[in-house]
C-alpha positions in Angstrom: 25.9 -2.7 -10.4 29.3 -4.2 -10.6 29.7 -7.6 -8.2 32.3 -5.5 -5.7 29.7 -3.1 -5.4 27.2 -5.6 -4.7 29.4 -7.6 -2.3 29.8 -3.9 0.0 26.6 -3.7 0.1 25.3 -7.2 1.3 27.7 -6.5 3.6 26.4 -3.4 4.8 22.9 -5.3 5.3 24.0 -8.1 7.5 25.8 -5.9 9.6 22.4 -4.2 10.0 20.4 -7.5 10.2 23.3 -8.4 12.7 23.0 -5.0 14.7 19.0 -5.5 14.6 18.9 -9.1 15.9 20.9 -7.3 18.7 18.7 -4.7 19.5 15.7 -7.5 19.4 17.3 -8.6 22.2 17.5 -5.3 24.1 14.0 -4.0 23.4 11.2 -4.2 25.5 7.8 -6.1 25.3 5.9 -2.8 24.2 8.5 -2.1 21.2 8.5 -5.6 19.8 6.6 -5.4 17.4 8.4 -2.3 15.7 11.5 -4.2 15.7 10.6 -7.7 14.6 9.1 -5.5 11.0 12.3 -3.7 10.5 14.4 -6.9 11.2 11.6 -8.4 8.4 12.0 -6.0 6.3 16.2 -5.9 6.9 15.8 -10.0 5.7 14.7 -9.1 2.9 17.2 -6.6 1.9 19.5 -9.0 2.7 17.9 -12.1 0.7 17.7 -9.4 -2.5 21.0 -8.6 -2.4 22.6 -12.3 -1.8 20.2 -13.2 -4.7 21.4 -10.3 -7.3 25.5 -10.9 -5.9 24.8 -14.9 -7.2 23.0 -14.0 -10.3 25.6 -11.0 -11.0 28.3 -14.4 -10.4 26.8 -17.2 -12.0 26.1 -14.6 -15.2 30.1 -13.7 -15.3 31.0 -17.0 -15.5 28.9 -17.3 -18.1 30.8 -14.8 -19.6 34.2 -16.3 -19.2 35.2 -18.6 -22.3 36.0 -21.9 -21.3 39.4 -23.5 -22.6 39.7 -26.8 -24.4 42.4 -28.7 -23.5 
């Protein structure tokens, strides 16, 4: 996956983690639970995707040849 691609999509997953956290907020004692895993589980979308978007950069740099002055 190309780094522009990658960069859309962690977006995409902190706008959920973001919308999530929100709803957290909003839900009620019985539905807690339910939430809290699906915030969990929307973390660590989000923690995959930073980690891929740094190793995708750190690898093209890599890449890049580095002039000698």
């Amino acid at each position: 996956m190309s780094i522009k691609l990658l960069a859309v999509e962690l977006y995409r997953a902190q706008q959920n983690v973001g919308h999530i956290e929100a709803q957290l907020e909003a839900t009620p004692l019985s539905a807690l639970e339910v939430v809290r895993e699906e915030l969990r589980q929307a973390q660590a979308e989000l923690r995959q995707l930073r980690k891929m978007l740094d190793d995708k950069k750190a690898a093209s740099s890599l890449k890049t040849p580095s002039r000698l002055y």
